[in-house]
N, C-alpha and C positions, 0 to 999 in steps of 0.2 A: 263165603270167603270173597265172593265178588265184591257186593255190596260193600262186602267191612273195608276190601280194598281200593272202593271209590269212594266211599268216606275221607278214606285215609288219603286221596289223592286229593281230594278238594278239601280239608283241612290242611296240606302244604300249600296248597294253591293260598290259599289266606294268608298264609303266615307271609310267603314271600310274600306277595302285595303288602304285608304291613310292613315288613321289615325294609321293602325299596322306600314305603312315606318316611320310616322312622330314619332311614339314611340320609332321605334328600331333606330332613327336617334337621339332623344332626349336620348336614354340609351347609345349610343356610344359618345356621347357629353359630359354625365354625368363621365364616364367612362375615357376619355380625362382628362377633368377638375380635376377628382381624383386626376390622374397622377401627372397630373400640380400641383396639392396643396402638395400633397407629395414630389415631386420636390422640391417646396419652403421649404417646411419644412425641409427637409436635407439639402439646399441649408442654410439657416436660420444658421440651429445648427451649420453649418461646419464653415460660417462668425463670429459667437460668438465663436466658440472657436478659432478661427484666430485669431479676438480682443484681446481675452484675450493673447493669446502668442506674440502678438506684444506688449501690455502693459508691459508684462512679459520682455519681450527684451527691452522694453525700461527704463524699470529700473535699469534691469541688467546694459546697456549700461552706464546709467547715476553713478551706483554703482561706488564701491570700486574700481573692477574688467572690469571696462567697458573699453570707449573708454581711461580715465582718465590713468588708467594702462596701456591701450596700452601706450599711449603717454609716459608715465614712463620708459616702456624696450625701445622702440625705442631709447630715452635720454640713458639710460641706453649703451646699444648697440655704440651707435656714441662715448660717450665716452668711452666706451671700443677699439671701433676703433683706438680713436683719441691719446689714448696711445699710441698702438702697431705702428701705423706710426712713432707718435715719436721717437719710441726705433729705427726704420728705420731711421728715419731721424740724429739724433743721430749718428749711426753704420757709417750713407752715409752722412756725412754732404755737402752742396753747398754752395759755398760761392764767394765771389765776390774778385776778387785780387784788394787791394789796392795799393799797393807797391812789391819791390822785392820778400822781405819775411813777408810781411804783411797779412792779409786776415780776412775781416768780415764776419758777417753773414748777407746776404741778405734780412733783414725781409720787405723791404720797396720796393721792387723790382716792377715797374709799370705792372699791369696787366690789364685784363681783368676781371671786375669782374662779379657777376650774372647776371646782367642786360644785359649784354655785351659791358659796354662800357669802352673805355680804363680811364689810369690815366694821368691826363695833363702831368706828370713830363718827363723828357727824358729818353728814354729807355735806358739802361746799355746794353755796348759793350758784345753779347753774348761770345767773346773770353775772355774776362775777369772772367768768371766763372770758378769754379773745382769744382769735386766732390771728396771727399777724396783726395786731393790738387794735384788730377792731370786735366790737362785742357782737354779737346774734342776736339780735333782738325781736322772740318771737311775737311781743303784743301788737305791731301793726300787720301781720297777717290775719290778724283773726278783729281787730276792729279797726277801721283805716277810716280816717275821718279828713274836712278839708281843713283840720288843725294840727295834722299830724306833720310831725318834723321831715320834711322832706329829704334833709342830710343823712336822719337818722335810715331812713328806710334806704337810699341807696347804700349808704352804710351795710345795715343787715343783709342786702344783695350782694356786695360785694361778700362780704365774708362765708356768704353760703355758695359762692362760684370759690374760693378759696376749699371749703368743705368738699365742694363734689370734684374739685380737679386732686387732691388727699385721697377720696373714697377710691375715685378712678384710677389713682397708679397703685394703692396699692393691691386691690383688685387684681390688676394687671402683673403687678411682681409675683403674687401670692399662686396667681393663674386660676381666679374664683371668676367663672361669669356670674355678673350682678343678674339679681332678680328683676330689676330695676334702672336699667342703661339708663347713662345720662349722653345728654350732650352738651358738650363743654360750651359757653360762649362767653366764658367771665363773670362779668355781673349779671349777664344775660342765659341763665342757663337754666337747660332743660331736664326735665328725667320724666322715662317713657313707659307707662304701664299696659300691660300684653294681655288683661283681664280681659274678657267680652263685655260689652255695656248693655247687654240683651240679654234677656231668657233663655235657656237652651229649650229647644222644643223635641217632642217627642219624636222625630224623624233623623234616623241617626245620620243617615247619607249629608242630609242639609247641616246637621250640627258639623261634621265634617269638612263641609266645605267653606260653612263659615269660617272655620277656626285658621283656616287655610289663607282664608282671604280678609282677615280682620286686621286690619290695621294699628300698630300703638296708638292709644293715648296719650299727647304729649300735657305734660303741666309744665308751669311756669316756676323758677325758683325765686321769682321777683317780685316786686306788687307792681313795677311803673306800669299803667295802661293795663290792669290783668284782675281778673276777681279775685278776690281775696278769698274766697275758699278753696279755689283751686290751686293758688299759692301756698295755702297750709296742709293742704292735700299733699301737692307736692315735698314738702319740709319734712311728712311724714314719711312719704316714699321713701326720702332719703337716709331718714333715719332708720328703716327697713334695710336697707344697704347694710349699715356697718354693724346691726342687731346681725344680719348675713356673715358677714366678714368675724365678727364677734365670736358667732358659734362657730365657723371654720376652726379656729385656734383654741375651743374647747373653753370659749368664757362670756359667761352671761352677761345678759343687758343690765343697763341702770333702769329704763324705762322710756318710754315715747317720746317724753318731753326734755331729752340729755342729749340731746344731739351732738352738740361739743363734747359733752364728759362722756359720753360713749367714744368719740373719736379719738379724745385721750386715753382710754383706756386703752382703745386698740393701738395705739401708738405704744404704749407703757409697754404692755402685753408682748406686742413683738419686741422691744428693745431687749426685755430682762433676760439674763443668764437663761431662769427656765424654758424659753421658747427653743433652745437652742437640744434643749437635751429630751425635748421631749419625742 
């Protein structure tokens, strides 16, 4: 009877010791789950008042003041653009030569539209365009000889300082920085390429610091006193510009060599009704 009764003492002796783990295990469980329920419950409030300020916002939105108003200054804004180019286009008119002394206005002129696809009609001889009724004439860039008309090349200079003082405001109205900064000086004008004219080398710190410290490129939009390939270099940069400007407003180029009839188009472009609505 001893024995069975020290048994019996030391099988309760166990039990309580597990039954204190299985409490202090069930009060650590309790004490978890608290957590957790408090958890939700902030988590709860934070999502209802989330609700509410997205409802809130979605009102707004829908308001007076929402996306409705945005859409109104945007309009607002394109038309106010779509003046100020005109007073440009206006100031710079391009036009298409009919005759000796004849000359329209270009409104029909085949482009590229937003879709990118051309217009069936035939394209207009890009020599037959001017701008302020002087013409572009790009063959003394590219061969300049001591028989070449000297009227005619300050000519084509003037008329590409007319072109890049065009590209620059509307740039400027549109709020597009050029790829290709010019500097205005009339017939004397420049535009500035930010390419490196070296090899990058395998050293990244150095490539870095070059880039940091490299100076533009300036070209010449002129030939008086200037290489002539750097001249046509230049004609090209520019017409990079309004290929720039072109794709802002969702409309393809003519091509490299349209320098005028790309800047017609982008003039056409912003005039029409659809710039307005898009």
């Amino acid at each position: 009877m001893r024995e069975r009764l020290e048994a019996r003492r030391l099988l309760m002796e166990k039990m309580s010791m597990r039954s204190k783990v299985e409490k202090e295990d069930a009060k650590n469980q309790e004490e978890r789950l608290s957590m957790e329920v408090r958890s939700l419950l902030v988590a709860g409030t934070a999502l209802s008042v989330a609700r509410k300020r997205l409802q809130e916002s979605n009102r707004l939105l829908a308001g007076e003041k929402g996306y409705g108003h945005l859409q109104k200054l945007q309009k607002m804004l394109r038309m106010r653009q779509q003046f100020m180019i005109s007073q440009v286009s206006f100031l710079y008119p391009v036009k298409i030569l009919v005759g000796p002394k004849q000359e329209q206005e270009l409104e029909s002129f085949p482009s590229g539209n937003r879709s990118g696809n051309s217009a069936a009609s035939k394209p207009v001889n890009p020599g037959s365009l001017t701008i302020l009724g002087l013409h572009l004439t790009i063959l003394p860039f590219t061969k300049m000889s001591l028989f070449t008309d000297k009227k005619e090349v300050q000519r084509s200079a003037t008329a590409m300082g007319y072109i890049a003082h065009v590209v620059s405001l509307i740039a400027s109205y549109l709020e597009v920085p050029l790829r290709y900064p010019l500097r205005l000086g009339g017939s004397h004008t420049y535009i500035n390429d930010y390419a490196p004219s070296i090899e990058p080398t395998s050293d990244l710190s150095s490539n870095i610091a070059l880039s940091t410290n490299t100076k533009p490129a300036e070209f010449p939009l002129f030939l008086e006193g200037q290489d002539a390939t750097r001249a046509a270099y230049a004609v090209f940069l520019l017409n990079k510009d309004i290929e720039q400007l072109l794709n802002y407003i969702g409309v393809k180029s003519l091509g490299p060599r349209h320098v005028l009839a790309n800047l017609k188009e982008l003039l056409r472009t912003i005039q029409s009704p659809e710039y307005i609505d898009t």
